[in-house]
C-alpha angles and dihedrals in degrees: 000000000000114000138075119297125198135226096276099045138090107317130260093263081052098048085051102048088053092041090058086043083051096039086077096052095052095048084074100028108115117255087244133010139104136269136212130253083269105044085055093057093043101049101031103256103164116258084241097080102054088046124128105268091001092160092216122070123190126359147240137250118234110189135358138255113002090349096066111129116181119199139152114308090249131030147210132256110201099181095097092052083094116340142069092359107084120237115023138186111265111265089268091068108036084061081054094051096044085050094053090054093046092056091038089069090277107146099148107078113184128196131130137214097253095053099115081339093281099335098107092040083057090049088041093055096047087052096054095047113136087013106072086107098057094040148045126223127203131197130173135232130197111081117109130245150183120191092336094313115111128221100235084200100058147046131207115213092154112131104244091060084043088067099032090058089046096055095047084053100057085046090048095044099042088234134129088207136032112228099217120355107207122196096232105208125355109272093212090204092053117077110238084233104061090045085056095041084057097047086049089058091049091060101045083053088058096243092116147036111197140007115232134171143196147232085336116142122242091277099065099032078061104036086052096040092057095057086043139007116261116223099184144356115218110205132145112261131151124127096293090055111041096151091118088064087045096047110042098248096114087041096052086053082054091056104041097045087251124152128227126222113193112211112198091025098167094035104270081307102313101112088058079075077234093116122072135169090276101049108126116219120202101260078207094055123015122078091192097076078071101049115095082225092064104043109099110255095057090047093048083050092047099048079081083080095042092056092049080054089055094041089053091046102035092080085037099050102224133116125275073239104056089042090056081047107044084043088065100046086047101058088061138357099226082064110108107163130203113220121171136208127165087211118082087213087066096045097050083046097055091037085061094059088069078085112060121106115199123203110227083248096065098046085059093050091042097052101034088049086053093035091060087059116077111224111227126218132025121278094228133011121264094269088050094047101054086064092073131093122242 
């Protein structure tokens, strides 16, 4: 057994002892294929997959060893349901929506604890509901709070707030396990190896399923990876971030048998061409009305890159956004990304992108024709920005 089990289901010793029997077969199990009714049914993979019309068809592998994780070749970000994107669907919908993509192939669920400070993990959960044995879901600690504010200064890795955060987002999510626990930024008071040796406990208690960590550089990704092992990395990267291929950090995953998980995969949206210098963000729910990259000067200069996406697709008769997509599960097959939408014309849309085969010629093409355009504005503000690794 692999996958997610609910409340109800086989215990946590149970969960632990299945998941060691599983841990073997996924150590030779391809890094993307496609599996038959009964391997499905042998392994965990979620009924979803094998579904009439399910729009995603095999899986991918995240880690290596006894940290493999397979999942559907593309995931879900949950984040934009109802925080940080501006106008949403009504809960209602957003379940709806989460329940098209489950039965569309979806088995990788992301949200974090400091989404709307547990607000999207509780939408998240409700939305999951009934489905917690054909899917994982992931969250994220590390941010710190007071009485549900959060210091935007500092961060709290300590392990006590490890596990606090941990147990508020099984309760949040309605799990038992977590299907992967990411540190969400560095806490630079907090030794990388005692963060790792928690998580590890975690594990061995059965909370959680994977240690994963973000925007962190090469020394930390090995120094916690070394105490104990790291399923995934979560970092931005699309075609108008590409630091993770600068800076080894794509190349040590490589290396480790580590997978890689791109948030923002399409920019925040940009790269769907639905975003122009007069969009109007909801200055109550939407970050990216503060961020250089999102004023309008800096989006009018980078349609330029948009419009190289909808030359390339025009003759080929795919999206701006399944080309940005497709790009990225084409550089390497350990990369699942995440993107979100609140509209199910977007997801099947994005699903759809698992698909696409690129030449190597047309990678080239693609990446020198976006290469030769500079990209304008920051992606985060300066705080922000000092979070993350270099």
């Amino acid at each position: 057994m692999n996958g997610p089990i609910q409340k109800n289901g086989i215990s946590r010793r149970g969960f632990l002892k299945q998941a060691a029997l599983a841990g073997a077969a996924f150590c030779i199990a391809p890094a993307f294929g496609k599996v038959t009714a009964a391997e499905k049914a042998a392994t965990g993979q979620p009924a979803a997959a094998a579904a009439n019309g399910a729009l995603l068809h095999g899986f991918r592998i995240l880690g290596s060893g006894n940290a493999a994780f397979r999942v559907s070749p593309i995931g879900f970000g949950c984040m934009g349901l109802n925080y940080h994107r501006s106008q949403h669907p009504d809960e209602k919908n957003c379940i709806r929506l989460v329940h098209e993509a489950i039965e569309r192939g979806v088995t990788l669920f992301d949200t974090a604890e400091s989404y709307g400070y547990h607000k999207n993990e509780i939408l998240t959960g409700k939305a999951l509901k009934g489905y917690t044995d054909r899917v994982f879901v992931s969250s994220k600690f590390g941010h710190k709070f007071v009485n549900g504010v959060q210091v935007r200064t500092e961060e709290d890795s300590t392990p006590a707030n490890i596990r606090r955060v941990c147990e508020n987002s099984l309760r949040n999510l309605g799990v038992e396990t977590l299907g992967m626990f990411y540190q969400h930024r560095i806490d630079p008071d907090t030794p990388i190896e005692v963060v790792a040796e928690t998580v590890g406990e975690l594990i061995k208690e059965g909370k959680v399923q994977h240690f994963g960590l973000c925007e962190v550089n090469v020394e930390t990704i090995r120094r916690a990876h070394a105490v104990c092992p790291v399923t995934a990395i979560q970092s931005e990267y699309h075609f108008m971030h590409r630091t993770v291929e600068e800076n080894g950090v794509l190349a040590a995953c490589e290396e480790l048998g580590i997978g890689f998980v791109p948030y923002s995969p399409l920019n925040r949206g940009f790269l769907g061409g639905n975003i122009n210098e007069y969009t109007q963000f909801d200055p109550t729910n939407d970050n990216r009305q503060t961020l250089p990259r999102f004023q309008p000067d800096a989006i009018r200069a980078n349609m330029r890159i948009v419009e190289v996406l909808n030359a390339f697709g025009r003759t080929r008769g795919i999206t701006p956004a399944q080309i940005a997509l497709a790009w990225l599960m084409n550089k390497r097959s350990f990369i699942v990304p995440i993107p979100g939408t609140t509209k199910l014309s977007h997801l099947e849309e994005n699903l759809r992108a698992a698909d696409i085969r690129f030449t190597a010629a047309e990678m080239r093409e693609i990446e020198n024709a976006v290469a030769a355009i500079p990209v304008v504005g920051s992606r985060y503000d300066a705080l922000q920005e000092s979070k993350i690794q270099k």
